[in-house]
VEXRO-495097 format. One line per 2 residues: for each residue z, x, y of N, C-alpha, C. Coordinates in steps of 0.001 Angstrom, whole numbers, padded with zeros to 6 digits, always signed. Atoms other than C-alpha are relative to their C-alpha. Example, Ala and Ser with C-alpha at 12.3 -4.5 7.8 and 13.67 -1.06 7.14 Angstrom:
+000000:+000890:-001190:+007800:+012300:-004500:+000000:+000900:+001200 | -000060:-000820:-001190:+007140:+013670:-001060:+000730:-000770:+001090
//
This chain:
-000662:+000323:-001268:+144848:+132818:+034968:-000643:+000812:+001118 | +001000:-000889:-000498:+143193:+134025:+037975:+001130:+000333:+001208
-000525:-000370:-000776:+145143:+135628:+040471:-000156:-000015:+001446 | +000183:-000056:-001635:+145814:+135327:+044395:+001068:+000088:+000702
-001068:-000456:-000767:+147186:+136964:+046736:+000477:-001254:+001173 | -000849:+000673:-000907:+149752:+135535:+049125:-000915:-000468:+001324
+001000:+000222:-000970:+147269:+133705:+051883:+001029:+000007:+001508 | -000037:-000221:-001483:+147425:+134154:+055443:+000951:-001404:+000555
-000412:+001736:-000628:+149121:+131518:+057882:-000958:-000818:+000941 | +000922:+001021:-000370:+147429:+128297:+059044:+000740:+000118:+001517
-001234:+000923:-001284:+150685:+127715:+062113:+000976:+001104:+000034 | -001144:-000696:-000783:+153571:+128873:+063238:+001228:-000628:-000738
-000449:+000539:+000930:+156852:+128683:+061179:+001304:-000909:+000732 | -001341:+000945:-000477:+160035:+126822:+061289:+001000:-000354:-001216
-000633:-000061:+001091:+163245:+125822:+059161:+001272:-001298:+000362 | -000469:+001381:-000226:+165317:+123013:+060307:-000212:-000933:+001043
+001112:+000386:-000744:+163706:+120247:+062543:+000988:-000784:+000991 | -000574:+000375:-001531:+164643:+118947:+066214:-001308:-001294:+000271
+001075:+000725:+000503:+162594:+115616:+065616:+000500:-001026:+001569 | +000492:+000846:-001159:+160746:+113754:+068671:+000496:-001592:-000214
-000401:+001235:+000358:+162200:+110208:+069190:-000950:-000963:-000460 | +001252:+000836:+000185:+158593:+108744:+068497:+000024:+000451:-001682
-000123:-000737:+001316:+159344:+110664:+064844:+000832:-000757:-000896 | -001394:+000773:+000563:+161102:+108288:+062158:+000654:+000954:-001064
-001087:-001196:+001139:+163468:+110626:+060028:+000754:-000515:-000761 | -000622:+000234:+000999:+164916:+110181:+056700:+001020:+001515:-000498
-001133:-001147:+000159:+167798:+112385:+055646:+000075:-000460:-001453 | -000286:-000168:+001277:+168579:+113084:+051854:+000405:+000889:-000728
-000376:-001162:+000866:+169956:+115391:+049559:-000868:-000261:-001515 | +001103:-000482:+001112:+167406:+116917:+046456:+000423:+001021:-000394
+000059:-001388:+000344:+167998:+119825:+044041:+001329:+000544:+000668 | -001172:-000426:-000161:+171478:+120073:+045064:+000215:+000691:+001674
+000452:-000357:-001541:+170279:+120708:+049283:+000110:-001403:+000346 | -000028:+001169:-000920:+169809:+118589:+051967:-001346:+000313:-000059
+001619:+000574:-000197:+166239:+117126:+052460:+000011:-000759:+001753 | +000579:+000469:-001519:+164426:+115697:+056013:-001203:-000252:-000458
+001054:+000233:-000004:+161719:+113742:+055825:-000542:-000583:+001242 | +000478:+000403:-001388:+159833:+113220:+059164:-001796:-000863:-000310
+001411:+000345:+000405:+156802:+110870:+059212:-000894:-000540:+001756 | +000669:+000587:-001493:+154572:+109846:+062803:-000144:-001300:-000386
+000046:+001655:+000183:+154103:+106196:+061863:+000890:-000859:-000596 | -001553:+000895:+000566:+156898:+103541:+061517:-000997:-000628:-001482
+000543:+000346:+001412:+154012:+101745:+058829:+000027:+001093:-001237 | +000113:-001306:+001174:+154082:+105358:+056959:+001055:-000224:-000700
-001603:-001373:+000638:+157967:+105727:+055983:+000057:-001165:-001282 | -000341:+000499:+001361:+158294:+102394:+053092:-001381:+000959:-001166
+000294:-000601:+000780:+155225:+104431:+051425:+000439:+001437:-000393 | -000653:-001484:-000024:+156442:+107967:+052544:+001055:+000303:-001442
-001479:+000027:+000705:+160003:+107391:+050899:-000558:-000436:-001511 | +000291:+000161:+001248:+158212:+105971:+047308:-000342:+001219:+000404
-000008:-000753:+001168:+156341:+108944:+047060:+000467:+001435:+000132 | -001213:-001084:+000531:+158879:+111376:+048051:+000876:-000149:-001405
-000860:-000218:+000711:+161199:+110364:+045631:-000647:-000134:-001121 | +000363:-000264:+001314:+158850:+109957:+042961:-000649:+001601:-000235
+000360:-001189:+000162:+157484:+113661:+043351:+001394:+000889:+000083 | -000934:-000351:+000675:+161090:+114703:+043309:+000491:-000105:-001023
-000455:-000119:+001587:+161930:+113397:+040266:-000890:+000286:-000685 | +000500:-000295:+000846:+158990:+114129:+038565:+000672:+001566:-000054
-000383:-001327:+000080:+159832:+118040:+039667:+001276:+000331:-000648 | -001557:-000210:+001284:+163643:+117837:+038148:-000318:-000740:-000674
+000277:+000037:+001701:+162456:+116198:+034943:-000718:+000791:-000379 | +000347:-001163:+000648:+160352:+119111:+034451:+000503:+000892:+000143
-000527:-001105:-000091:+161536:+122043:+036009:+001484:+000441:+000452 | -001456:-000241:+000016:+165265:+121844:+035718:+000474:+000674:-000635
-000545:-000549:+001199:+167096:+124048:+033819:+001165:-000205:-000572 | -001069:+000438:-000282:+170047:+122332:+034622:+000009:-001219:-001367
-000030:+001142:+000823:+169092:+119188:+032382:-000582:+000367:-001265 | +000829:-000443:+001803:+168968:+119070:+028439:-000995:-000700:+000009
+001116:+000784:+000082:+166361:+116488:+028995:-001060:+000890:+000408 | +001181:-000294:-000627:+164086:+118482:+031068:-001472:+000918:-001143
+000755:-000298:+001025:+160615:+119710:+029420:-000001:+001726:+000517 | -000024:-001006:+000131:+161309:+123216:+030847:+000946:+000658:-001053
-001126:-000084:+000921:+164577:+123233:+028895:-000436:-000062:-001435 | +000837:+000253:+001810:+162208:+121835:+025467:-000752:+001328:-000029
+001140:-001379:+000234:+159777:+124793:+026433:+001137:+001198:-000264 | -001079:-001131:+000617:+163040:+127367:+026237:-000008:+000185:-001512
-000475:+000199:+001205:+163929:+125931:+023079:-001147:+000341:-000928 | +000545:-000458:+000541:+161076:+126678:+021767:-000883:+001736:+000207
+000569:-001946:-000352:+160491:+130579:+023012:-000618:+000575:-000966 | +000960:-000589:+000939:+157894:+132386:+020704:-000310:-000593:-000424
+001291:+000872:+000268:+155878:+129674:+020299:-000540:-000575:+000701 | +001021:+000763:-001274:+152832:+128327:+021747:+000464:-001403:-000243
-000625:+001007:+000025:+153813:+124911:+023250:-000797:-001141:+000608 | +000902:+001054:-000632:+151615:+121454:+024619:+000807:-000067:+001337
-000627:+000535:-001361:+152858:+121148:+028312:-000877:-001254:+000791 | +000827:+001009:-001133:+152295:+118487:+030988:-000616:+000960:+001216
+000844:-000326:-001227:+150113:+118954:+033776:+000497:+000373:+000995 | -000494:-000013:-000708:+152804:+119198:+036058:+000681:+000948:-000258
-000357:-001441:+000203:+154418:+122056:+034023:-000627:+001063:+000140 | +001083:-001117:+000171:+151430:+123656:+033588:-000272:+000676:+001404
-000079:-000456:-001105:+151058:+123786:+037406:+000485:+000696:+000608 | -001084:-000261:-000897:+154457:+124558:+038478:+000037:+001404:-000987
-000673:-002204:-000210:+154955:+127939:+036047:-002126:+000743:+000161 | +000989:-000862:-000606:+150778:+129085:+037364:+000272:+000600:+001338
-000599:-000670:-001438:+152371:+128872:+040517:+001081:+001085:-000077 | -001054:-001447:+000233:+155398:+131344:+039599:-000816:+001202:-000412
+000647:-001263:+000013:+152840:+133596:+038147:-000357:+000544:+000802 | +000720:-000471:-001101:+151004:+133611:+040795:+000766:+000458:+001071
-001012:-000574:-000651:+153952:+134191:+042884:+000541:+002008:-000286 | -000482:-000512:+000516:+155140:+136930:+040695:-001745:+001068:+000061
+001147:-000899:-000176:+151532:+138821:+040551:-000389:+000364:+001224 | +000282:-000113:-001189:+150900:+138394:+044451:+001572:+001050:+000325
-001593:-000985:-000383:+155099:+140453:+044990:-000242:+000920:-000982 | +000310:-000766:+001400:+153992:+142801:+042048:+001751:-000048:-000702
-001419:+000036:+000659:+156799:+141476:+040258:+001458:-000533:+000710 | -001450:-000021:-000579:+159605:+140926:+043018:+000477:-001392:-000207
+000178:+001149:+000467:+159226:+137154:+042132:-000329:-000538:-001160 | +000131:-000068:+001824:+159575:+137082:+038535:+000238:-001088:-000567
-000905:+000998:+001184:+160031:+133163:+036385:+000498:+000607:-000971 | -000519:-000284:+001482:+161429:+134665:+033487:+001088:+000730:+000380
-001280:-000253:-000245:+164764:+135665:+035051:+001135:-001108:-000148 | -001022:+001724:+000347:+166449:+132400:+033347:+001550:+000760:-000502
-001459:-000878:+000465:+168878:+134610:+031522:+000702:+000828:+000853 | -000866:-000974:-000876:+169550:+137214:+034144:+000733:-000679:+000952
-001263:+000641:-000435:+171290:+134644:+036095:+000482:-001120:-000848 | -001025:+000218:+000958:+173095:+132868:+033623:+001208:+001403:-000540
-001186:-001065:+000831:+174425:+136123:+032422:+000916:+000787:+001951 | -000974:-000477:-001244:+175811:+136971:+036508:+000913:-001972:+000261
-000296:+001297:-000596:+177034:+133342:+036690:-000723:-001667:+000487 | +000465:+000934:-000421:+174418:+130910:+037688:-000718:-000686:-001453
+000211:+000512:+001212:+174746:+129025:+034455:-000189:-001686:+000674 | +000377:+001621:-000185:+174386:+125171:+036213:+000234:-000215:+001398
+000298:+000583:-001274:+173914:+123078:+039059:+001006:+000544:+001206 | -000690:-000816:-000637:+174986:+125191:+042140:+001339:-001043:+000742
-000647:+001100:-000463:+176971:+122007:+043592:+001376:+000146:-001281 | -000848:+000004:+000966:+179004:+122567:+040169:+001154:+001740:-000412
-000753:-001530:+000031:+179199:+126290:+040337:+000941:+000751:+001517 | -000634:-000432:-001613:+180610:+126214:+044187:+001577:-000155:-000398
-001090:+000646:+000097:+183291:+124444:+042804:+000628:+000315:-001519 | -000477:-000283:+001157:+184172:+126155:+039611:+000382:+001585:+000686
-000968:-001463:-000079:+186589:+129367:+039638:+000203:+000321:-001421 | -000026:-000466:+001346:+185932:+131445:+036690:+001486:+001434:-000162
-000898:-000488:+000554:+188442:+133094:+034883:+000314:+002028:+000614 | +000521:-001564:-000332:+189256:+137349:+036573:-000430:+000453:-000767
+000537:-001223:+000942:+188424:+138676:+033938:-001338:-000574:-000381 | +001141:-000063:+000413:+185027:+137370:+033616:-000708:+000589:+000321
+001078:-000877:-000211:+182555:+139970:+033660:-001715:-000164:-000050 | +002023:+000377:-000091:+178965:+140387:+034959:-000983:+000805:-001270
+000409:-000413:+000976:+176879:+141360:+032382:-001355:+000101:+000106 | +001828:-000179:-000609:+173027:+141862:+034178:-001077:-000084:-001135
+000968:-000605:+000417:+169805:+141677:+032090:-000866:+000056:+000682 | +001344:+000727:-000411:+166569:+142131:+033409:-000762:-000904:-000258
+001300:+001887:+000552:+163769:+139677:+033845:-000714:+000754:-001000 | +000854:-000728:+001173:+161758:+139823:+030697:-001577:+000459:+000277
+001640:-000534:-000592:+158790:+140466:+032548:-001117:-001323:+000096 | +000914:+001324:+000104:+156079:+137341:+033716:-001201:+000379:-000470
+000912:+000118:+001221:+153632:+139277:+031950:-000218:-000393:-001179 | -000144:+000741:+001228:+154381:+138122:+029160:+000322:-001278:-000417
+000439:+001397:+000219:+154030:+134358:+029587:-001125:-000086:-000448 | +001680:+000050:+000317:+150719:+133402:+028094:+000032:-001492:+000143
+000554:+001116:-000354:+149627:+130111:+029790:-001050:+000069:+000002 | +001295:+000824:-000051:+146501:+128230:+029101:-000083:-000972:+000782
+000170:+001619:-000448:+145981:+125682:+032023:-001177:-000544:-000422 | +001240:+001420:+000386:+142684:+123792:+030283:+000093:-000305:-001370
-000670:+000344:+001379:+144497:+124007:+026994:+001210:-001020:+000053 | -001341:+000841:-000751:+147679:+122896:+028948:+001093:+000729:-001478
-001103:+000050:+000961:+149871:+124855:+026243:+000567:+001548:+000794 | -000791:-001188:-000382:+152517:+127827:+027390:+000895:+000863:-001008
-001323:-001000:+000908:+154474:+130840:+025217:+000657:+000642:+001009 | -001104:-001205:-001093:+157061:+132626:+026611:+000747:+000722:-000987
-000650:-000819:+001243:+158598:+135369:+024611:+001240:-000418:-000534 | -001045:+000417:+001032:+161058:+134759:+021776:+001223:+000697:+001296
-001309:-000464:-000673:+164875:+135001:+023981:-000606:+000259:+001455 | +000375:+000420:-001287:+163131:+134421:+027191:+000278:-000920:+000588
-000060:+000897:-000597:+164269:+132267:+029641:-001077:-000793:+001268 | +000486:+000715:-001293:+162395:+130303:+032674:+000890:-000361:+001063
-000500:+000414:-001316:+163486:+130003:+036162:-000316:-000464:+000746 | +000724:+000211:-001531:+161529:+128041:+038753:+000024:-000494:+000908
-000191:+000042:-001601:+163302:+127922:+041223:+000055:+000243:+001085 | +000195:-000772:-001425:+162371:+130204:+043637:-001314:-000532:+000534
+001218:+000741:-000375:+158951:+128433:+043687:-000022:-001410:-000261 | +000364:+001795:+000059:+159115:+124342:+042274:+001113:-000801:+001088
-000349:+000614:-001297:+161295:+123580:+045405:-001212:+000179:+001068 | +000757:+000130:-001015:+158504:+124578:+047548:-001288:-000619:-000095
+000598:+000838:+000416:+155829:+123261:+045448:-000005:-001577:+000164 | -000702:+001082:-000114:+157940:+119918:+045578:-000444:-000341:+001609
+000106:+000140:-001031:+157798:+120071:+049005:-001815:+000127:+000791 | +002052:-000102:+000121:+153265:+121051:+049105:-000143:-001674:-000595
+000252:+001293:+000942:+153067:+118076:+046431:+000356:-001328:+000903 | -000313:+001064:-000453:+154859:+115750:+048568:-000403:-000345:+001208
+000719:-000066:-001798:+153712:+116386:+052143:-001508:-000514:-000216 | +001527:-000176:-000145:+149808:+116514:+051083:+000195:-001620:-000190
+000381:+000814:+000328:+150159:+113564:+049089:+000574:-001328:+000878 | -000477:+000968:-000885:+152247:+111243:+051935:-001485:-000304:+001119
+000664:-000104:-001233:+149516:+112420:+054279:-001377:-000847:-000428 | +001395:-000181:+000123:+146665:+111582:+052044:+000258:-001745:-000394
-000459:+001485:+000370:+148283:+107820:+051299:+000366:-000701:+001004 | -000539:+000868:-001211:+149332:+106907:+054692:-001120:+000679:+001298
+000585:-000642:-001399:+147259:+109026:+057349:+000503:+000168:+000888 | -001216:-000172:-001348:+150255:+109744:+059257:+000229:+001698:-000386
-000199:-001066:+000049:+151503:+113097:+059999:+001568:+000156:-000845 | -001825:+000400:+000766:+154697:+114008:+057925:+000191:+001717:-000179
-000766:-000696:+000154:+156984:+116806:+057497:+001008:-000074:-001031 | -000351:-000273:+001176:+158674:+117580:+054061:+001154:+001163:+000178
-000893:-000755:-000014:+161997:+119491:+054273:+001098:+000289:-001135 | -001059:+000412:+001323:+163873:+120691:+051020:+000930:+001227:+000044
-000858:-001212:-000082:+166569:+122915:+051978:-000588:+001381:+000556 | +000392:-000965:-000415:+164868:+124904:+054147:-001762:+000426:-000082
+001360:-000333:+000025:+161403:+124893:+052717:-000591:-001108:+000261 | +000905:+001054:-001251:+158967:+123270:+054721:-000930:-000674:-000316
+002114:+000551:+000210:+155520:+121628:+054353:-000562:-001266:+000829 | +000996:+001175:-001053:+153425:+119826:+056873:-001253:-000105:-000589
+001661:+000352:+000474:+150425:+117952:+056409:-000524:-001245:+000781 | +000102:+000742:-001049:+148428:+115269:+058323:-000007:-000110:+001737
-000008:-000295:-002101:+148069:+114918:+062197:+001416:+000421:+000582 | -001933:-000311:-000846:+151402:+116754:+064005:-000122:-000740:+000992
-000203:+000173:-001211:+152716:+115545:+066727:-000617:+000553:+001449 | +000727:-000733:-000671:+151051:+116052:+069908:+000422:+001279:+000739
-000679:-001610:-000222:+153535:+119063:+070501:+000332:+000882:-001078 | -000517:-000846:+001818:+153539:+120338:+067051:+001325:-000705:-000278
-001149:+000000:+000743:+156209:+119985:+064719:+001063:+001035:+000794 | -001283:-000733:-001294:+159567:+121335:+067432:+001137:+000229:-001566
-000482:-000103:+001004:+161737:+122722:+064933:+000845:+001528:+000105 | -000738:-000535:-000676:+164875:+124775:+065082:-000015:+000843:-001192
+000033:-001024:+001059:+164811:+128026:+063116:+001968:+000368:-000572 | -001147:+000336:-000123:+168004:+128626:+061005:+000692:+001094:+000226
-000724:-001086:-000324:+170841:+130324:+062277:+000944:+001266:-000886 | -000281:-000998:+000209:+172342:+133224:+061295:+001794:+000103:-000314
-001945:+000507:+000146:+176195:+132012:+061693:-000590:-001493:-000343 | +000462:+001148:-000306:+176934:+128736:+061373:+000314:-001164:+001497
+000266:+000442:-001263:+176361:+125993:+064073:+001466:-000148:+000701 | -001574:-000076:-001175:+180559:+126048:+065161:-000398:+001357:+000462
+000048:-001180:-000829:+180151:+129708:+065375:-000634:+000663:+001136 | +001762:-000290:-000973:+176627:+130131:+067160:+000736:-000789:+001683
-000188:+000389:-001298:+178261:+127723:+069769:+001326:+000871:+000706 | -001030:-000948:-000895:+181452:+129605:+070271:-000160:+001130:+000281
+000595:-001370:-000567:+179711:+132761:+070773:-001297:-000277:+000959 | +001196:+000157:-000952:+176913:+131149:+072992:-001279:+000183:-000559
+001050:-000672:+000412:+174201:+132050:+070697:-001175:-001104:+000227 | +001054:+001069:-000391:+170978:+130026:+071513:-000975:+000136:-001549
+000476:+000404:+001670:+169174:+128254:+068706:-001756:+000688:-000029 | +001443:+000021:+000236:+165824:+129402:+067983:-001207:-000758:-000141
+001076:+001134:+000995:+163031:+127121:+068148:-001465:-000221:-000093 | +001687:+000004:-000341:+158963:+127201:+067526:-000196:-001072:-000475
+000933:+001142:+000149:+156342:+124828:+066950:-000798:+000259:-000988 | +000796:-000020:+001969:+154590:+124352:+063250:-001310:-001047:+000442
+001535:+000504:+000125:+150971:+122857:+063443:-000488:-000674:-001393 | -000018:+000403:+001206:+150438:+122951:+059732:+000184:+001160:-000605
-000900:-000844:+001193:+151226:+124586:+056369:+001297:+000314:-000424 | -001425:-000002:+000143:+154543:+125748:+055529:+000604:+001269:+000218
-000819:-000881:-000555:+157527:+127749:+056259:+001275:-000076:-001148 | -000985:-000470:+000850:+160575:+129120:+054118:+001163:+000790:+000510
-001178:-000447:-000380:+163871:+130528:+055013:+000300:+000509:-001336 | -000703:-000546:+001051:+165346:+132947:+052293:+001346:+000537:+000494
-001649:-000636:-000854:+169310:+134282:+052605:+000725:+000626:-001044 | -001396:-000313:+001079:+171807:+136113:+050771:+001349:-000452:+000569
-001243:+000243:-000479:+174220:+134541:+052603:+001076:-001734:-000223 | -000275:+001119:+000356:+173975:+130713:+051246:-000152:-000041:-001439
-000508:-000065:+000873:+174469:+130046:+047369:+000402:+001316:-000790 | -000821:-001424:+000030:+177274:+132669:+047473:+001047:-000635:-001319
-001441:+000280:+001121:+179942:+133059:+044258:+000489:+001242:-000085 | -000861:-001404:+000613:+182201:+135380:+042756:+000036:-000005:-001588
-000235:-000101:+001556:+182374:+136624:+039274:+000350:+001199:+000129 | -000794:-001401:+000522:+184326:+139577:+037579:+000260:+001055:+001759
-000138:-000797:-001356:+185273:+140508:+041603:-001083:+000001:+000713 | +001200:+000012:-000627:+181579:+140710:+042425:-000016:-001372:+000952
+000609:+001289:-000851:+180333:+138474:+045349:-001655:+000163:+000010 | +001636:-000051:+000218:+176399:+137743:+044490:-000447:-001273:-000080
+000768:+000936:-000460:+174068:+135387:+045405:-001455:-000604:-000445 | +001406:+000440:+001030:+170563:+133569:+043988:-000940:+000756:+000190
+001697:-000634:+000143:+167884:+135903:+044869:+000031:+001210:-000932 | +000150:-000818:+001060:+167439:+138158:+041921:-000726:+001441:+000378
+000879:-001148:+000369:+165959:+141817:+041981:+000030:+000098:-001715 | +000212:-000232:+001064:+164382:+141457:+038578:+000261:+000930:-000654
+000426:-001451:+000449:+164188:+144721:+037631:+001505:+000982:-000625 | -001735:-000549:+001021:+168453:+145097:+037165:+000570:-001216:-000496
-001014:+001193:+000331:+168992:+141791:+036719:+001742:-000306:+000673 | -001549:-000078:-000590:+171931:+141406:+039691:-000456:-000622:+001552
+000369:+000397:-001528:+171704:+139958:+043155:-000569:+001220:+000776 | +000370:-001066:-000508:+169503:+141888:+045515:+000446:+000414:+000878
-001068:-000684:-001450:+171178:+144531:+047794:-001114:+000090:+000496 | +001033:+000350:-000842:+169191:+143641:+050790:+000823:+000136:+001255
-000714:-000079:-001725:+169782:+144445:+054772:-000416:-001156:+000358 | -000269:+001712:-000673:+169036:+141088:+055280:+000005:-001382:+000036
-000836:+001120:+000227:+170844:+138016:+055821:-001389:-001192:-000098 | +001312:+000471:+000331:+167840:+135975:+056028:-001493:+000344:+000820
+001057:-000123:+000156:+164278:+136127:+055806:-000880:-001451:+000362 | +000594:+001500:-000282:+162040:+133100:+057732:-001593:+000585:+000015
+001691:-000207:+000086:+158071:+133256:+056835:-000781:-000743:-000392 | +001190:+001301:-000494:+155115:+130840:+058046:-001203:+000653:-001117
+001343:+000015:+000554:+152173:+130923:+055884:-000508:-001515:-000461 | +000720:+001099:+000252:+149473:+128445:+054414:+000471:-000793:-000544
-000533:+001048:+001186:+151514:+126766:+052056:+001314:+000272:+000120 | -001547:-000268:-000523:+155279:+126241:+051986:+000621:+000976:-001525
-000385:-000831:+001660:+155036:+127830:+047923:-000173:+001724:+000763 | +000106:-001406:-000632:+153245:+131267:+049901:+001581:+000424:+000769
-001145:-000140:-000915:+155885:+130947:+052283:+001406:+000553:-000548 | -001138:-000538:+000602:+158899:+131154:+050196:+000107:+001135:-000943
+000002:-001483:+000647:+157668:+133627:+047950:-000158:+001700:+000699 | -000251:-001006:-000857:+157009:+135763:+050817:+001575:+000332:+000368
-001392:-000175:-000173:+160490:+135270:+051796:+001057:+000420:-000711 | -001029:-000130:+001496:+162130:+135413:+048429:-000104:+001727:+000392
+000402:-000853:+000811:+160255:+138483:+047974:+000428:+001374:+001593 | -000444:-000315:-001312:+161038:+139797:+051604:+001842:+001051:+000175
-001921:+000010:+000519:+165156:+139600:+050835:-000254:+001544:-000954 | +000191:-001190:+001150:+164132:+141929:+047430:-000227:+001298:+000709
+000532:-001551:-000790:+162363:+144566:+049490:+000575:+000520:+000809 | -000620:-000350:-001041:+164601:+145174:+052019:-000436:+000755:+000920
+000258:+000096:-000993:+164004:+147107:+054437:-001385:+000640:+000044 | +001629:-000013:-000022:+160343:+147642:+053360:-001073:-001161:+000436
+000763:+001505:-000347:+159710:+144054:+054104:-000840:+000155:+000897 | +001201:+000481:-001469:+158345:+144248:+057467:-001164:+000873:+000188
+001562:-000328:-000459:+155523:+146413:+057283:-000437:-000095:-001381 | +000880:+000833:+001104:+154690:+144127:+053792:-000487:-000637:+000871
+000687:+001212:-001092:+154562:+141459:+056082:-001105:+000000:+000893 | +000880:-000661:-001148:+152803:+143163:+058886:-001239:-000126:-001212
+001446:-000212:+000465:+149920:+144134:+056228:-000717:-001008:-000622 | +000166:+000969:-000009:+149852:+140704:+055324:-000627:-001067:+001035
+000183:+000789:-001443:+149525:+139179:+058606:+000550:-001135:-000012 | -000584:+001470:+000363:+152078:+136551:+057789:+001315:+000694:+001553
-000680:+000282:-000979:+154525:+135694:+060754:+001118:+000113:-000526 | -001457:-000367:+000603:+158135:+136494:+060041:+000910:+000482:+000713
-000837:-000114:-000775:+161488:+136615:+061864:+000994:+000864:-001023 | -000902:-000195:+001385:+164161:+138987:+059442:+001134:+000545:+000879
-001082:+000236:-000188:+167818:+139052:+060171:+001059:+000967:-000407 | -000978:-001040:+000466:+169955:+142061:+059472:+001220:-000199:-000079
-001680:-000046:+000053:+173471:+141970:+058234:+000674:+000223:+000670 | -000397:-000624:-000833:+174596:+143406:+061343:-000527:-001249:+001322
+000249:+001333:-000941:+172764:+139830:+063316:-001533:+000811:+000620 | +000901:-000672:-000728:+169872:+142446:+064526:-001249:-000775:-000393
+001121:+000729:+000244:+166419:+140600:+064702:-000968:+000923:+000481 | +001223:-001210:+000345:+163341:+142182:+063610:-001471:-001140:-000267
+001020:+000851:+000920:+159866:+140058:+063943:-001081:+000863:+000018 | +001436:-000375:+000412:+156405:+140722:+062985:-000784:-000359:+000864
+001523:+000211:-001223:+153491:+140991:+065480:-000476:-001816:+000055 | +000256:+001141:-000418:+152780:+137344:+064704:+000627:-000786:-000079
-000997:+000953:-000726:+155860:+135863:+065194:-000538:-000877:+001456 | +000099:+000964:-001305:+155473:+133198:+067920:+001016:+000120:+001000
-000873:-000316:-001163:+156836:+133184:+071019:+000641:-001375:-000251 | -000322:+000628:+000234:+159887:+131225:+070787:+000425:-000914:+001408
-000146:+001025:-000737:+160409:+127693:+072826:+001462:+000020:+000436
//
């Protein structure tokens, strides 16, 4: 596997979109989020819409963990043994490595168990709406470590240690969202915009004002208006953008209130100063792993970022905003 670091940004970022009336927009829910699909040509959107939804479902029939069908779920089942994967698995956990080697670790796949064992045992749409018992207790493990995957992509076969789980969902939503943007752009020649709960991906000609696009807020949009707060909004060119939060798939267990971004390392939601984390880079997979990995570090993030040279807005629990030298000046 060859390793690479987190690349630079192509644009300028963004996280929910304020779409030009010359812009045709599709709205959807994916992966248990809301989706936006923006395309520049009315001839683009009957191909657009096939092969969005077929690059979504290919991504939840593989990397679900949610479904007994899925082939990440067959690769569990078989933990301590080498296994034949598809091409599309094989892709989606190089990219978590690579995630996970570029954060030295703060972005770990193999934290399948450590949230199952705080609560995030199934589809978050299922767990919003389930009230577990008081007395259920958190019970943390760590991630088992992503060193210890051994993928072959030209073999196409993957091990993962015996009682190891897989997680990839901090990266095959944004992948989902790379996969689907490139390939709209490269089938229609229209410009398009790919939105899957926040993670971004442009590709194709933007608009002749960029991609206008409203960064997300911090409250939500009743509150922001009854306190006057003004929306944030830059302009995206190309590549992608990511929003991370501890403040959206929130639960409770054994009294605890904890949330999806993992600090591997105790296996428990990460205590982080901040509420969210928005960061532009080349790809909308860079992007979110910066962000993921952003949340983890707390308040070391911003001079990661800085030595990165990735653009980044971060959000303190307290509403205080903190960006990075190449934040954009906002519209």
């Amino acid at each position: 596997m060859t390793v690479v670091a987190i690349t630079g940004p192509a644009s300028t970022p963004i996280t929910s979109i304020r779409s030009a009336p010359d812009l045709i927009r599709t709205s959807f829910t994916a992966f248990g989020t809301f989706g936006v699909l923006l395309v520049t040509k009315q001839s683009a959107v009957p191909w657009a819409r096939a092969i969005l939804a077929s690059e979504l479902r290919a991504i939840d029939r593989t990397c679900s963990r949610f479904r007994p069908d899925s082939e990440l779920v067959r690769l569990t089942e078989a933990a301590g043994r080498s296994q034949p994967v598809s091409p599309l698995l094989a892709e989606a956990i190089a990219v978590a490595l690579r995630a996970a080697a570029a954060t030295d670790g703060d972005v770990d796949p193999t934290c399948g168990l450590s949230l199952i064992r705080i609560g995030y045992d199934r589809d978050f749409s299922e767990l919003a709406s389930c009230q577990p018992a008081p007395a259920a207790a958190v019970r943390p493990v760590p991630a088992t470590g992503w060193q210890h995957v051994d993928l072959d992509q030209d073999r196409l076969t993957v091990r993962i240690p015996a009682g190891a789980q897989l997680d990839l969902g901090a990266t095959a939503k944004a992948l989902a969202a790379d996969r689907a943007a490139q390939a709209i752009a490269a089938a229609t020649d229209a410009g398009v915009l790919v939105n899957l709960g926040g993670d971004i991906a442009v590709a194709g000609p933007p608009p002749a004002i960029g991609w206008r696009v409203e960064v997300a807020r911090e409250v939500s949009p009743a509150d922001a208006d009854a306190t006057g707060q003004q929306p944030v909004v830059v302009a995206l060119w190309d590549g992608g953008l990511a929003t991370s939060g501890t403040c959206s798939r929130v639960w409770r267990r054994g009294g605890q209130l904890l949330h999806h971004i993992l600090d591997p390392r105790t296996g428990l939601s990460a205590d982080s100063c901040w509420a969210t984390v928005s960061v532009a880079a080349a790809s909308c997979v860079d992007a979110n792993t910066a962000s993921t990995a952003a949340v983890i570090r707390s308040d070391a993030a911003p001079s990661w970022l800085e030595t990165l040279g990735l653009p980044a807005r971060l959000v303190g629990a307290d509403g205080a905003v903190i960006t990075t030298s190449e934040w954009p000046d906002e519209l």
